[in-house]
Every structure is written in structure tokens, then in C-alpha cells.
N, C-alpha and C positions, 0 to 999 in steps of 0.2 A: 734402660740398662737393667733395672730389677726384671724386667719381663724378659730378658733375653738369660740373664742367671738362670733366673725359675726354670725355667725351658731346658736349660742347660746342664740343669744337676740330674745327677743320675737317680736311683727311683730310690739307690741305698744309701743314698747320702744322709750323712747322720745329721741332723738340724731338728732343735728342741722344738716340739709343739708349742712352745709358747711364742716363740721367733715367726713361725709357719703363722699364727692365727692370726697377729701381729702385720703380718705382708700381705695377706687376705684379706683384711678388715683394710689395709691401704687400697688394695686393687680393686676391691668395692667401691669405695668412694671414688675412682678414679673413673669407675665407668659410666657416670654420669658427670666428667670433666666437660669445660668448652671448649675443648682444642679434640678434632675428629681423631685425628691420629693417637693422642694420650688414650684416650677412648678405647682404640681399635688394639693399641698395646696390653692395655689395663686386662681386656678379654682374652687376648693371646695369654697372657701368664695365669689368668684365672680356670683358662680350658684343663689344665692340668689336673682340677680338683675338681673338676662338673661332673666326673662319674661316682666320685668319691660318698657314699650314702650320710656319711656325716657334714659333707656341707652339701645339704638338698637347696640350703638357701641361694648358692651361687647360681644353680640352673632355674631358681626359680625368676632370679636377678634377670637373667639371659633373656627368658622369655617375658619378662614384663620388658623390658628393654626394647627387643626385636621389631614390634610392632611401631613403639614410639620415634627409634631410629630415624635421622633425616638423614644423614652419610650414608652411601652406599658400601664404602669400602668398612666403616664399622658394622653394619648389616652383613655384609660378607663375611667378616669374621665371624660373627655370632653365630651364623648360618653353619658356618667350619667347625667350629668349637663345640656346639650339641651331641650328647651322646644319646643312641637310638633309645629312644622307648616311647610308648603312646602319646606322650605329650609332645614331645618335639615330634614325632613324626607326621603332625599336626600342623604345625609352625613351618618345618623347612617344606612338604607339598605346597604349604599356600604360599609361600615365596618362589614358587613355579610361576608365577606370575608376577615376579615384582618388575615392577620397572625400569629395575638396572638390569641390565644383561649381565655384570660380573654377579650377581646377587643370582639372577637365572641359574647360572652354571653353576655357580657353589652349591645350589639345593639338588641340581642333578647328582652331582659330582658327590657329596654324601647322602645321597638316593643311592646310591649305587654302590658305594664302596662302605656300608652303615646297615643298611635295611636289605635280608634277602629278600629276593621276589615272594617264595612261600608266607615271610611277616608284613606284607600289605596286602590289604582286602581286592578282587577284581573290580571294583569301582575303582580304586586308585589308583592298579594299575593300569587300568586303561585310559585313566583323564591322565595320569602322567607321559602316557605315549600320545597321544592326543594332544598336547600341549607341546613337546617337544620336539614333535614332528611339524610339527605348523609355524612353531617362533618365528619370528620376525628375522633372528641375530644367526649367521651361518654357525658362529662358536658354541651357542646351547644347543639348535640342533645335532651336530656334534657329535655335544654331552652327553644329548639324549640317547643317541646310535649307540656308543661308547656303552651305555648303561644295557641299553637292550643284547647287543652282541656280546660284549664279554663279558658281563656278568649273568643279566636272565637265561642265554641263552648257553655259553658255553660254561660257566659255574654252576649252574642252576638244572639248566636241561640237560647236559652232557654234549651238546650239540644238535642237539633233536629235537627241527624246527617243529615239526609236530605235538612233541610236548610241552613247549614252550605256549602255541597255542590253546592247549585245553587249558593254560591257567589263565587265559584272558577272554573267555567264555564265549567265542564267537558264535555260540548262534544267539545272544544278545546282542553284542558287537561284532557284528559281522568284518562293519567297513573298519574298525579297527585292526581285526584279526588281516583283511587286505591290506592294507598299510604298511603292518610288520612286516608281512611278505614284502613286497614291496621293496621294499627299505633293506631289508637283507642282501634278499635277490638283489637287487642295483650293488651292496658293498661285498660281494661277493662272498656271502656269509653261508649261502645255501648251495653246495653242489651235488650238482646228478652224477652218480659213478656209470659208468658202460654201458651197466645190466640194468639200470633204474628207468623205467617207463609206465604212464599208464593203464598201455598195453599187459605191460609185465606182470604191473601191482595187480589187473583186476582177472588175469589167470590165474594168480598165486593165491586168490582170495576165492576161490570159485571150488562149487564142487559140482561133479557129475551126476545128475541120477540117470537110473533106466525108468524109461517111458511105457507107454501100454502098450507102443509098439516095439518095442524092443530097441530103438533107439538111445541113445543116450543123449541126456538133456542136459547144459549147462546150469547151474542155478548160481547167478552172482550176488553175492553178499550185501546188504545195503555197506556205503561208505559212512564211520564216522564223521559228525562235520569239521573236524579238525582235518582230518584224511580228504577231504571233499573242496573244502578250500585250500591247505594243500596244493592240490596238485590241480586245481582251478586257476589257482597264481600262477604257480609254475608255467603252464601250460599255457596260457597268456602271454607272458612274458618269452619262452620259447617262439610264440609264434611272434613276437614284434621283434625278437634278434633274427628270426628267417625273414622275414620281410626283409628287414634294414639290411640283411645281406642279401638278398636276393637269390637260395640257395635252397636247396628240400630239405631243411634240416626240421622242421614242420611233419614232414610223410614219415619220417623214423621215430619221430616220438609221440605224437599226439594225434588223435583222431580228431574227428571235424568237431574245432571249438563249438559249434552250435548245439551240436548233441552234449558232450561236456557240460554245458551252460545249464541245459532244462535236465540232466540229471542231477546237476547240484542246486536248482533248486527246490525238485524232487526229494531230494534228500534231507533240506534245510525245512521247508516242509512238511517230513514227514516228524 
């Protein structure tokens, strides 16, 4: 009942600091109760003050906690209740890996909605796509989507799968940077407009010179490797929907995947 108040007062509710430090020093104690549930309450009413710079002690509480935790569902509160900064961002990645699936998905789920993409290092974000896309439980991979699609990708990138990728440094993680693609492409997160091909992109990228002989000589741009996987995915994936349909949808957009291939690794290469 006090955890459901707390919760419930508004931010201007006039209550004497002395009352306030009083219900805090209760809900401390309470989150080392033996009954899981008291536990999981005690952190619900305490989440209220975790950002609060004058009780740094509650969040320190949280994270000494976290680890100790044997209920899942008080771990998922804890998990919830973290406000972003270096030290939890710490705590709720390595619970990408705990062993409860609601525990999984809570640490996506304020991954996502907590930490933009640009405030985690490329190593994390690519073990957290990594991680996510591989789980075991259909509902954290999910999570996982969920985090990459609307937020890295359309918060973050503006929708621009391409940009999205140079933040996860494919030519270190290549097989990541495919994945993403992947994983989009399949949720139909990445579309080709009419004009979009890369026939199209690699005219549009091109310039002409004059030759000795008076000819005029195309000279093509190398491909970023963002740009390079890109449209490697795409073009992939293109040709296994003209397959599956058994239709030339293959001859209008993409030239012979083979050459495709040993230019991009050409490019990755270079």
C-alpha cells in the first residue's frame, strides 16, 4: 500500500522531508525482506528517488542488490527501476544474459527506452544485438527488434538503414552489420522505393572522364562498407524472394550476385 501511495503522489505534493526520509529508510529495509514480492514493492516505491542526487545511497542499494537477487521478478524490478548512467549501464547489459527471460527483456526494454544508441560504446552495441538476436525466448528477441527498429534505427538514424550501420562498425563486425540487415529486411523495416537500385546507386556515384582516345571512360567510386553491405544484404535477399517466387524480379534490380560478392569483398578489403 505505501509503494502504491508513493507512486501515486504527484511530484508537487507537499510532504515534509522529514516524513519522506522516514518512508525511505522503511523501503530500505524492506528491500532486503524475505517475502520476494515485499522486496519487489519496497524497489517499486524507492524507484521514485533513484535519480534523486541526494539519495545516491538508494541506487547504490539497487546495485549491490541486483547481483545478490535469487527472484526473478525482484531482479526485474531492479532492472526497471535504474536510472541511465555508467554504473547501471553496466548492470542492466550484463543481465542480457540472466537467466530469466522476464529479467532478459526488462534489460532490453530500458536498453532501449534509457540509453540512446550514440551513449553505448560499439562493442556493446553489437554484443547487445548479438545477444538478442540469438536468445533462446521468442519475447526477448522481440525486445531485441523492438530496440533496434524504433529506437536505433528510426529515433536514432532517422530511418537510415545505412546510418544505423556505421554506428556498429561493420568492417569489424561485419556478420553483425548482416544480421541487422537481416532482421529488418525480414520485419519489413528496410524498403526500396521504384527508383532505388544498384544499377541506379552505382550511375549516380560515377563520373565520366575523357580517355586518350577521346572516348569517354566511366570511373566508379569505391563503395563505403556500410553502402557495400547495404545493398549486399538487400540484393541477397532480393534474389531469395525472386526465387521463392519464381519470377525476374532478380534481372530489374540486381546484377549477377557473384560479381556483387567479389566487389564487396574488394571493398572490405580495401
Amino acid at each position: 500500500m505505501i509503494s502504491e501511495i508513493i507512486m501515486r503522489l504527484p511530484d508537487d505534493a507537499e510532504v515534509s522531508n522529514e516524513l519522506w526520509d522516514e518512508v525511505i529508510e522503511c523501503m530500505k529495509l524492506r528491500v532486503g525482506d524475505k517475502v520476494p514480492l515485499v522486496r519487489a514493492l519496497a524497489v517499486r516505491a524507492l524507484a521514485r528517488f533513484a535519480n534523486d542526487s541526494e539519495n545516491s545511497d538508494i541506487l547504490d542499494l539497487f546495485l549491490e542488490a541486483l547481483p545478490l537477487e535469487h527472484n526473478a521478478e525482484v531482479r526485474k524490478m531492479i532492472v526497471l527501476s535504474l536510472p541511465p548512467s555508467n554504473a547501471t549501464s553496466v548492470a542492466i547489459f550484463d543481465h542480457t544474459l540472466d537467466v530469466s527471460e522476464v529479467v532478459r527483456k526488462a534489460a532490453y526494454y530500458i536498453l532501449a527506452n534509457k540509453f540512446p544508441l550514440q551513449s553505448l560504446s560499439i562493442k556493446v552495441r553489437t554484443i547487445i544485438l548479438q545477444r538478442g538476436h540469438t536468445d533462446c525466448s521468442a519475447a526477448v528477441t522481440k525486445e531485441c527488434l523492438k530496440l533496434l527498429k524504433d529506437e536505433w534505427l528510426v529515433k536514432c538514424c532517422n530511418g537510415d538503414p545505412i546510418e544505423l550501420l556505421k554506428y556498429l562498425d561493420v568492417e569489424t563486425y561485419e556478420l553483425v552489420g548482416e544480421s541487422v540487415m537481416e532482421a529488418l529486411l525480414k520485419a519489413g523495416a528496410v524498403q526500396l522505393q521504384d527508383d532505388q537500385s544498384i544499377r541506379q546507386f552505382i550511375v549516380s556515384t560515377s563520373n565520366e572522364i575523357e580517355g586518350e582516345s577521346g572516348h569517354c571512360i566511366l570511373r566508379i567510386q569505391l563503395m563505403e562498407a556500410e553502402v557495400a553491405l547495404y545493398w549486399k544484404t538487400v540484393c541477397r535477399n532480393l534474389q531469395m524472394k525472386a526465387q521463392e517466387r519464381g519470377s525476374d524480379v532478380l534481372q530489374q534490380w540486381v546484377p549477377k550476385q557473384q560479381c556483387m560478392q567479389q566487389k564487396h569483398q574488394t571493398i572490405m578489403t580495401f
